[in-house]
C-alpha positions as CSV (number, residue, x, y, z in Angstrom):
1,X,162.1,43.0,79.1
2,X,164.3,45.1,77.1
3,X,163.8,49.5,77.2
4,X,164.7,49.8,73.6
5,X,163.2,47.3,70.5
6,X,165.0,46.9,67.5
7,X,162.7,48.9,65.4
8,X,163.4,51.6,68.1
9,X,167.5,51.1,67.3
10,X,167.1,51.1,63.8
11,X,163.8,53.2,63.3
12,X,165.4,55.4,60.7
13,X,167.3,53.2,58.5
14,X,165.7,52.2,55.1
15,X,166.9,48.4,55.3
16,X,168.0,48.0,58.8
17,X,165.3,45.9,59.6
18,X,165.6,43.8,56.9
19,X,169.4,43.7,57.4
20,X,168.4,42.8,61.1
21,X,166.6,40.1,59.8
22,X,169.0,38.7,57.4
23,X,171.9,38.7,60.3
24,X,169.5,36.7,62.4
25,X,168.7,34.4,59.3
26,X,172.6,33.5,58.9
27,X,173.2,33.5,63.0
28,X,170.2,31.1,63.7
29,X,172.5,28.4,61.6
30,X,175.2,28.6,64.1
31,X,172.8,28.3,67.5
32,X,170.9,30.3,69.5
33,X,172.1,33.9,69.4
34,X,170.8,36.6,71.5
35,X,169.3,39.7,70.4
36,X,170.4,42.8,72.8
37,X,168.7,46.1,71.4
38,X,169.7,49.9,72.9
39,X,168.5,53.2,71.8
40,X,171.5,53.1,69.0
41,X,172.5,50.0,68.1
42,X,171.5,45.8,68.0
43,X,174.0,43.7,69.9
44,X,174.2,40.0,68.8
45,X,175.7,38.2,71.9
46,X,176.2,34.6,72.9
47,X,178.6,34.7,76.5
48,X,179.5,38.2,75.3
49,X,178.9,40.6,72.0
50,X,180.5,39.7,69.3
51,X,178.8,41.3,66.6
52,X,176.6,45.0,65.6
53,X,173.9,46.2,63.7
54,X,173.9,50.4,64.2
55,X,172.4,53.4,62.1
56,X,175.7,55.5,60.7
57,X,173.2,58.1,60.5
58,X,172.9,58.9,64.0
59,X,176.4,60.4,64.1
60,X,177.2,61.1,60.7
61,X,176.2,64.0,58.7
62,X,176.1,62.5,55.0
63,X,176.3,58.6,56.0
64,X,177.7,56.4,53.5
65,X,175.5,53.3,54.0
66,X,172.2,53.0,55.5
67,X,173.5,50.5,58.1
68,X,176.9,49.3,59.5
69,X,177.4,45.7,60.1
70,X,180.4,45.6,62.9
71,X,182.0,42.3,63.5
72,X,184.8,41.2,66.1
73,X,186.9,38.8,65.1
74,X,190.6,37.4,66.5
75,X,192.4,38.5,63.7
76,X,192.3,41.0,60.3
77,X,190.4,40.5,57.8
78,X,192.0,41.9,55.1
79,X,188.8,41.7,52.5
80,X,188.4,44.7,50.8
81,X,184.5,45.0,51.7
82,X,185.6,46.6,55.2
83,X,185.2,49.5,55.6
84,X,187.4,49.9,58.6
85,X,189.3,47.5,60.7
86,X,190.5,48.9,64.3
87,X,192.4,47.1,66.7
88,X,191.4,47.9,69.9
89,X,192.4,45.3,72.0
90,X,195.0,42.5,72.0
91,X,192.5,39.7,71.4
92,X,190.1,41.6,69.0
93,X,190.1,43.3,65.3
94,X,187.0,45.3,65.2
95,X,185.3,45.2,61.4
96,X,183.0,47.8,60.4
97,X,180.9,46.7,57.0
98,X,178.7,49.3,55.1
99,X,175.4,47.3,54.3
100,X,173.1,48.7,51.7
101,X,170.4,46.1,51.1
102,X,169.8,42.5,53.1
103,X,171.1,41.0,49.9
104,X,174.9,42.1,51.3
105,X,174.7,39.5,54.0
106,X,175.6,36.8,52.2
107,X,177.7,33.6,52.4
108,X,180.9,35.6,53.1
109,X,179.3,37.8,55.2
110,X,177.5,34.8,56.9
111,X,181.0,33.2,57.2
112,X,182.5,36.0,58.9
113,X,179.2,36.3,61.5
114,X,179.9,32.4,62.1
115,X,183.8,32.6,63.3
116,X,182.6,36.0,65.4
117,X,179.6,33.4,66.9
118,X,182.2,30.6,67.8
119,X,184.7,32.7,69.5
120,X,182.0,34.5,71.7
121,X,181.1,31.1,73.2
């Protein structure tokens, strides 16, 4: 059993749950995904993590967004919905989405969870 719960991660967020939710919702379609919470932030993992539900407010000031969606991919994205692309590796581009409501996770969103999903196999 886990220490730390999702609600726990994400206890002050308006919509993280329901963002949570929603993430899960558009995972589930791909295969089984597994849910890895901490005392900050929701992994999403299949052999490793390859995607991040966290609370900006826990180390920002005046957050932007309620919740930040992060996403590793193999390449850029260049969509102007990032908020922030970092490179830290070789073999990964780091996205960082501001989510505002559940409704944000949609098909594109979805799309971008699904190529993270495959290459974490």
């Amino acid at each position: 059993m886990d220490r730390w719960t999702v609600e726990d991660a994400l206890e002050d967020s308006r919509c993280g749950l329901a963002v949570h939710e929603a993430v899960l919702a558009a995972l589930r379609t791909a295969g089984p995904v597994e849910v890895h919470p901490t005392r900050t932030q929701v992994a999403y993992r299949r052999r490793r993590a390859f995607a991040w539900l966290w609370w900006p407010g826990r180390w920002l000031r005046h957050p932007t967004a309620d919740v930040v969606l992060t996403v590793s991919l193999g390449r850029v994205d260049d969509s102007p919905r990032w908020k922030e692309v970092v490179h830290p590796t070789r073999l990964h581009w780091v996205h960082h989405l501001e989510v505002s409501t559940a409704a944000d996770v949609d098909a594109q969103v979805a799309a971008w969870l699904r190529e993270a999903y495959d290459r974490a196999g």
